[in-house]
N, C-alpha and C positions, 0 to 999 in steps of 0.2 A: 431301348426305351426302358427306362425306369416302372418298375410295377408296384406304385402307388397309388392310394384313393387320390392321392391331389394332384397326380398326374392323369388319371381317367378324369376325374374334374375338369381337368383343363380343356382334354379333348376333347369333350362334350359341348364346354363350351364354345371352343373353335369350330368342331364340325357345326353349330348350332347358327355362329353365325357364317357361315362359309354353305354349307349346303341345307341346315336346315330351313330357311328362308324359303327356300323352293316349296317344302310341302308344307308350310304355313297357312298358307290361303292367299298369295299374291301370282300377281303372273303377265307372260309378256310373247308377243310373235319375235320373232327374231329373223336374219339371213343366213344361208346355204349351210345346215349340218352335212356333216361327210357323209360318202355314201354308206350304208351299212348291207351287206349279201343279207344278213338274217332278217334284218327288219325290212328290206326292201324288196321281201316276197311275201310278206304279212303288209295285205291291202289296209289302207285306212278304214277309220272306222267315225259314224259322228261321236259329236263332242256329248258326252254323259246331261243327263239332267240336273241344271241347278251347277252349272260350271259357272266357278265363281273368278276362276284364276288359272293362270300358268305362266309359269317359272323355268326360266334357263339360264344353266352356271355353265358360262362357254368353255373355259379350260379349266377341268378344277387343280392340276398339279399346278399351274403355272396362281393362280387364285389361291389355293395352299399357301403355296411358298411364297407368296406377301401377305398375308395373314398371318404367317409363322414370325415375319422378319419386322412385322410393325408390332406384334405383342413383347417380341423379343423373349430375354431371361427365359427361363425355363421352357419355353415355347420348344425351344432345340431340342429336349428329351421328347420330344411328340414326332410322332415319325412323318420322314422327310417327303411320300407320297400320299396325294387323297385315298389312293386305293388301299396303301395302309391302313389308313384312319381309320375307311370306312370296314374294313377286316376287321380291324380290332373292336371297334364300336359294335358292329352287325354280330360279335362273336362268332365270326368265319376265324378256319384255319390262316397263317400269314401266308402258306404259301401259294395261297388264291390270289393274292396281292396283287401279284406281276397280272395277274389275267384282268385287272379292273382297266380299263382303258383313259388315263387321266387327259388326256388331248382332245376327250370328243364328248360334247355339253350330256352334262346331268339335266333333266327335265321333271318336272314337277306339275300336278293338277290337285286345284281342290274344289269339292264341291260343298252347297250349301247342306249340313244336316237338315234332314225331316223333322228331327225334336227341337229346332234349333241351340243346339249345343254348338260346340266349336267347328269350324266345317271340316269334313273330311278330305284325307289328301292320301295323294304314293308318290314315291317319288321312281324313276328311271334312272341304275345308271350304267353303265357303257360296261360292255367286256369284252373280250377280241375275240370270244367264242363259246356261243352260249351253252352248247351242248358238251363243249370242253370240260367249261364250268361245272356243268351238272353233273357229270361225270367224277371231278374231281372232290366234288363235295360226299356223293351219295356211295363212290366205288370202292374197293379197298381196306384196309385195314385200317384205316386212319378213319373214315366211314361216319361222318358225324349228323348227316340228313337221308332221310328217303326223300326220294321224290315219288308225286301224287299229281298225275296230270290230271286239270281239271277238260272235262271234254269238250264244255261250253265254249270255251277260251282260251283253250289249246296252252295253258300257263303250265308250268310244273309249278308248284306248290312244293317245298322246301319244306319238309317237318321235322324237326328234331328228333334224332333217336333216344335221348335221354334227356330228360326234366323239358321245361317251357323256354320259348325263344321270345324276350322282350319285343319281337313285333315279329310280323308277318312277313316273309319272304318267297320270290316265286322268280323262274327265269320264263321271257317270253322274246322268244329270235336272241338278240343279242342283247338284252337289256334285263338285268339284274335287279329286281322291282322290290320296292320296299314299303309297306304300309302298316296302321297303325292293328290293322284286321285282317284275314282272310277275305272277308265281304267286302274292303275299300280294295284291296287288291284286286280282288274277280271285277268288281265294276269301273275299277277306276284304268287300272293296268292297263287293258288294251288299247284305252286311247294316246297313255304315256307314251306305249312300245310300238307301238302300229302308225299314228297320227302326226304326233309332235316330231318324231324325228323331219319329217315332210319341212319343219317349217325354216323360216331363214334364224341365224343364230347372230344376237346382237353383238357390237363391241366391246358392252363393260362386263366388266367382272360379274357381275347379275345385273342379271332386267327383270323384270315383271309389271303383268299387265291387267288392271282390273277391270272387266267391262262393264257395257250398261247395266246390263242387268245384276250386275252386283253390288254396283253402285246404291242405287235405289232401294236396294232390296236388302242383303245381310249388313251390307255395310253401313248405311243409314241407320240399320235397327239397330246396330251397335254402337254407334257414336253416340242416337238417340241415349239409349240406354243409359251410356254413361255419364251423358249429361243429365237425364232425372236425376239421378244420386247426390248430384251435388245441387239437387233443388230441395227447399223444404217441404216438409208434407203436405200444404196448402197450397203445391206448385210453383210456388214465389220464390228465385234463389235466395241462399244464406246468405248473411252478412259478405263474406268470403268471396262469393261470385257474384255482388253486383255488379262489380266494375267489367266483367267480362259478358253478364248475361245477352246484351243487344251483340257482341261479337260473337258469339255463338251460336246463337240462334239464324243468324244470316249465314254463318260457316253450312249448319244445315243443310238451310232451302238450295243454297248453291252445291251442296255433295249431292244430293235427290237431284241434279239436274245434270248431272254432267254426261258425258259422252263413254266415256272413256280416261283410266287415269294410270302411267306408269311410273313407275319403281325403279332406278336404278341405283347400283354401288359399283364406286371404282377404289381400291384400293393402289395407296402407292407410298409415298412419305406419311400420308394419314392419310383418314377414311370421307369419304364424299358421296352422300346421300343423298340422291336430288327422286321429286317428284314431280310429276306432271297432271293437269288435269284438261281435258278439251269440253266446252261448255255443249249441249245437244243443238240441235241449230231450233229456231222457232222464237227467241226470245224471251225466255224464261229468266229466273233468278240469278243463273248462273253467266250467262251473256250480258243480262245487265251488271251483273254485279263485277265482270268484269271488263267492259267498257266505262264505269263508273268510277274504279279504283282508283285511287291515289296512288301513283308513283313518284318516285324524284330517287337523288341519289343517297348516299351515307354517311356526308358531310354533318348534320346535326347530331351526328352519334361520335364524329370521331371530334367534335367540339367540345364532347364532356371531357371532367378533369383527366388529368393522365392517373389515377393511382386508382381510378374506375378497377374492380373487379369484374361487378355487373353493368351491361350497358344497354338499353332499346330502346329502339325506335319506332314508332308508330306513326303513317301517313294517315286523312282520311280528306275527304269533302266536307265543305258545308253542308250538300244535298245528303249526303248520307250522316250526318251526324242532326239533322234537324228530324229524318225517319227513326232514328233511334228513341228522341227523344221518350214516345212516348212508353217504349221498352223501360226507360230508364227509371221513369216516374212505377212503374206498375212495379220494376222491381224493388225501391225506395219504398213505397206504398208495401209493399210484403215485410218488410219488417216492423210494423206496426202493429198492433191487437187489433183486430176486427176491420172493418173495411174504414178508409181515407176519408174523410169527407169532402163533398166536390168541392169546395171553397179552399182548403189545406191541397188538395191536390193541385186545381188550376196556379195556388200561390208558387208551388213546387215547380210546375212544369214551365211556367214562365221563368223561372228562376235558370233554370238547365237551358232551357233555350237559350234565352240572352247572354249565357254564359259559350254555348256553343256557337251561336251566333258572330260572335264578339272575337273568339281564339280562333289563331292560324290554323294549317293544313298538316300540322303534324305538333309532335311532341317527343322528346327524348329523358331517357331518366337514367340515374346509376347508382352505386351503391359502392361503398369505401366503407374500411374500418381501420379504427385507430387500437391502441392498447384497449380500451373500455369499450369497445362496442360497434354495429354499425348505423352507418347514416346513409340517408339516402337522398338523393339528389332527385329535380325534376327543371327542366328548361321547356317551353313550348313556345312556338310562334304566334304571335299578337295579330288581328286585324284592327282591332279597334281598343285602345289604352282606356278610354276613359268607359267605355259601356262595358269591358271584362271587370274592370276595378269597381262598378256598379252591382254588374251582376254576380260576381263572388260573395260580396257582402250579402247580395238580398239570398243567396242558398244559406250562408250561413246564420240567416235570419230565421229561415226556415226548423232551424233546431231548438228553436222558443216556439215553433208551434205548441198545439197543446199533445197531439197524438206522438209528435216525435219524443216532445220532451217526457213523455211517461215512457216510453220506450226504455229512451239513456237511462232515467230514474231506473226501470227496471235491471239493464244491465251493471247499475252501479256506477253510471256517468254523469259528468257535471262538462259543457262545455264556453268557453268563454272566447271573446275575441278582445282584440285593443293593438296600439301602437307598441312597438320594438325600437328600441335604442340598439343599433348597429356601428358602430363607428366604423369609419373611413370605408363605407359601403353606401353608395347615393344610389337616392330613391328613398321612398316612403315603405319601411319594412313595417308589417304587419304578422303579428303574432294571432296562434290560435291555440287555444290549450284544453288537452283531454285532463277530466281530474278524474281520478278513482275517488268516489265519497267513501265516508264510512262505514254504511252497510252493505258494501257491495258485495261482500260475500253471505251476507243473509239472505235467505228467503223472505219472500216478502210475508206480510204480516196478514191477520185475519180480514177477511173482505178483500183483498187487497188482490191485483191479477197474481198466476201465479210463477212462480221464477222458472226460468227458463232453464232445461238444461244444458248445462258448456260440450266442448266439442265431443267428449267422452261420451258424452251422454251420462254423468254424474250430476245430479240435483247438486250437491255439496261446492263452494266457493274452493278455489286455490290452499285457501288454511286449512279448512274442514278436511281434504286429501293430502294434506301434510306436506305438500309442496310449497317453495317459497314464491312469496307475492309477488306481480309482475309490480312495475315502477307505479307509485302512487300518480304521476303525472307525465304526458307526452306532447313536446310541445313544437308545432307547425310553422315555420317561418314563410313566408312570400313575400315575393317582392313582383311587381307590376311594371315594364318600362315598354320604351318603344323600340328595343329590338329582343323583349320576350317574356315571358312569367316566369317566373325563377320559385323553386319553395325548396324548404329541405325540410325533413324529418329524421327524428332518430336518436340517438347518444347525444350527439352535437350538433343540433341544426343551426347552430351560427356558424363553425365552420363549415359545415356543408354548405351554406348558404353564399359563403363569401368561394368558396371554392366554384360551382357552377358559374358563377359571375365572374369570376376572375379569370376562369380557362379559354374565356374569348381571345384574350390577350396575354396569356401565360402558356404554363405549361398543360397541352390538349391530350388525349388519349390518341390522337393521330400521330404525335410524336414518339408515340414507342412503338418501334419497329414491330416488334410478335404482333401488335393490335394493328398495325398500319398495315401489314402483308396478310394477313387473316382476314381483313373486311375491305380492301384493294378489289377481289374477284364478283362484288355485288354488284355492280354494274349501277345501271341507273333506273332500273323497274322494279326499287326496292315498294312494296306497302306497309314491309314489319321487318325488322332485322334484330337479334338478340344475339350478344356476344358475351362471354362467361370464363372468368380464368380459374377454374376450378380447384386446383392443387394451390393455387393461392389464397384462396378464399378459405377453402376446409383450414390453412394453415392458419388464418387470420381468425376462426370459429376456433379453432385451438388457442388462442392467446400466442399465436406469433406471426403479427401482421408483416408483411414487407416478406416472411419466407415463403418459399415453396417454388416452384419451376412454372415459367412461362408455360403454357399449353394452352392456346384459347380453342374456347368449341362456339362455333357459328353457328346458328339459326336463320333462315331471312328466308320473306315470304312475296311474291307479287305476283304480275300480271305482263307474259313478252307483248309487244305491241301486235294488231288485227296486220293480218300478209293474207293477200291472195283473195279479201271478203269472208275469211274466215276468223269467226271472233278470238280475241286474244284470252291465250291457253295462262290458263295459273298454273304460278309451278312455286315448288320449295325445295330449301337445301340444307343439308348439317355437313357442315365440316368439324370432323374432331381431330386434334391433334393426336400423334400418335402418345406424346408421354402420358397424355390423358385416358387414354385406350389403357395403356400397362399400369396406371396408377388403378382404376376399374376395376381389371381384372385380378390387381393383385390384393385390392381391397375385398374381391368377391371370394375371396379363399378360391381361388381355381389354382394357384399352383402351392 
């Protein structure tokens, strides 16, 4: 092995995702680990306080060595066992190496912090003799640790004889314990070493399993968390996260309710992420919300055009898009000065109703670029042709309000609507147009509200920070039929326009094989599906569209159907292709 910083890079980040996972904060029961003489005279012990997770890597040489062969290139200079790795990584001597046992699961616990900070963890891992171990570390001229048995916990504590050891190490029976402290060690170790061997060891390459109680609890406050951030100070999301605030907010109430939620990765040709969630029984958010889900299959997504980069899908109900509603209006209502007035509000929220009312049970959208720029595409299913064509008009009526229209004034926008001339494109296309006016990079004037700061948080317009101006004008094409809404935005939204419309009966994103066998395994309980050709897209953001290597990365989210009386479990997945994996890492400087 090579003895470079971008070869220890690498390792890090392999061991990071190969076994650091485990002492993350995630976790999982699993079937039958092997017997162990040293752990299996060290009784159990209960599960710590504030156990938030646990984590088991069933074979890590054999989980290594597909990790190594899906990163590939440089990966080879990174040694060919986990107990390698993990010698080299832990700054243990190599010839402890052989004594790591790579055949018998590494195990992992974290619990919640008291301060809450990041939760505490240690990880376990295997050695064919622990007192060998201890031995080989602490004995001899080579002598690189004492050992300090702690008596509470019968651990030896591992201390460096010269300078500090980047974490905590201790052996306890046969398991080689590693934490970020002495104090996560002492508390957490014994259940790793004593407890978790007890349990059964799952099939995939990692599992983990988060329970109730952590659900509710750190993991809620975490999610929570990061959703304020992207709210504005007045509680009301940004601009930014309207369109997502009523899906978030249910994502929520349904994580606060769930049972139980696991984790697994199998690695093989590429990588496959799936999660699972079980809902609490009693009928909460999380039961209805998944009894309620829209399902169906992937056909609306592999309809979009074929030169699609970006592709999603979104299912939903009318009942659940009519509950949204009023989410929608309070988040639209938040980007106004001072509070909506109930007349401009009810006008609003009729507007959104009739609008959701009106549209189908899903919608699909994608994204293309040419030499100039990209476009984006949008197709959804129609219920009713003539009362969506109504109520799009009366929302975009709504932007002559008076509260809206000082708004746009404020951010320096002017918006317009009217008819489009499309040729050999049938249907009534309808244009919408964003204008930048002339003072939009000024502050506004005396008496006048005051200008808002942009995403920086700089008061100064685009010129004033010497950056160049976005496009003086953005303009929105749609189109209305009876078999869908059609819009595009962007560089070219008339070819985008005629592109969506045409893939019905031309050339699909189902017809290129990489897109076709990549979202083939979603089944038919899709609610959300996203598909991303990344190395072609970044090449297209570089001004050379049409290059870069297939490698699609999958997303998709839903609901298996109710078995047995027991409500249907949500679950989600990512598939990343492997070229995509080594395009990542070799963009992340790791090698």
């Amino acid at each position: 092995m090579r003895s470079t910083s971008a070869v220890r890079r690498g390792a890090a980040v392999l061991l990071a995702i190969v076994l650091g996972l485990s002492a993350g904060a995630l976790g999982c029961k699993s079937p039958g680990a092997p017997s162990d003489a040293g752990a299996a005279a060290l009784s159990p012990v209960p599960a710590p306080a504030g156990l938030v997770a646990e984590a088991f890597l069933p074979t890590p040489d054999a989980t290594w060595a597909k990790a190594r062969a899906l990163v590939g290139g440089s990966a080879a200079l990174l040694p060919s066992s986990a107990g390698a790795l993990a010698a080299s990584l832990l700054g243990l001597p190599i010839t402890v190496a052989s004594e790591i046992d790579g055949g018998v699961p590494v195990l992992g616990a974290a619990v919640e912090a008291a301060d809450g900070a990041r939760p505490r963890a240690a990880l376990g891992i295997h050695v064919k003799d622990g007192g060998r171990f201890v031995d080989q570390l602490t004995r001899g001229e080579g002598a690189r640790f004492r050992a300090k048995p702690d008596a509470a916990t019968a651990i030896a504590l591992l201390e460096p004889l010269q300078g500090a050891s980047p974490v905590a190490l201790g052996v306890l029976g046969n398991y080689l314990l590693v934490a970020e402290t002495p104090g996560d060690l002492i508390s957490l170790g014994p259940y790793v070493a004593r407890t978790m061997p007890q349990a059964q060891v799952p099939k995939e390459d990692l599992a983990v399993e988060i329970p109730r109680a952590a659900l509710e609890g750190p993991v809620l406050k975490a999610a929570r968390s990061a959703w304020d951030k992207a709210r504005g100070p007045d509680g009301a999301p940004r601009a930014t996260a309207v369109p997502l605030g009523p899906m978030i907010e249910s994502a929520l109430a349904m994580l606060g309710d769930l049972e139980r939620a696991r984790l697994t990765l199998v690695l093989d040709e590429n990588a496959h992420l799936r999660v699972s969630g079980t809902p609490k029984a009693g009928g909460g958010p999380a039961s209805k919300a998944s009894a309620d889900l829209a399902v169906g299959d992937v056909k609306p997504l592999l309809d979009l055009p074929a030169d699609s980069l970006v592709g999603i899908l979104v299912r939903d109900r009318a009942a659940t898009r009519a509950e949204n509603v009023p989410r929608l209006v309070d988040a639209l209502a938040g980007l106004v000065e001072g509070d909506l007035p109930a007349a401009e509000r009810e006008r609003l929220g009729a507007a959104i109703r009739a609008a959701s009312d009106a549209r189908g049970d899903w919608f699909a959208g994608g994204l293309r670029f040419d030499g100039a720029g990209p476009t984006a595409f949008v197709r959804a299913a129609v219920g009713d042709r003539a009362k969506l064509e109504a109520s799009i008009q009366d929302l975009l009526g709504t932007a002559e309000l008076p509260p809206f229209k000082a708004a746009l004034q404020r951010e320096g926008l002017r918006v317009s609507a009217g008819k489009a001339a499309l040729p050999l494109l049938d249907g009534d296309v309808r244009r919408v147009r964003f204008e930048r006016t002339a003072g939009a990079s000024a502050p506004a004037g005396a008496g006048g509200a005051p200008a808002r700061k942009g995403p920086q948080g700089g008061k100064g317009g685009p010129a004033a920070q010497g950056a160049s101006l976005p496009p003086s004008s953005i303009e929105l094409l749609y189109l209305v039929r009876d078999d869908g809404l059609f819009a595009s935005v962007g560089n070219d939204p008339g070819a985008g326009l005629r592109s969506v419309v045409g893939a019905l009966q031309g050339e699909r994103l189902g017809e290129v094989p990489s897109m076709k066998t990549a979202l083939a395994p979603l089944g038919s309980d899709i609610a959300f599906a996203l598909v991303v050709e990344p190395l072609r897209l970044v090449a297209s953001r570089l001004g050379q569209p049409g290059a870069g290597d297939t490698a699609p990365v999958v997303i998709a989210a839903g609901a298996a159907p109710e078995s047995a009386g027991s409500p249907a479990a949500f679950w989600a997945r990512a598939d990343v292709a492997a070229a995509a994996i080594r395009e990542l890492v070799r963009l992340g400087g790791a090698f």
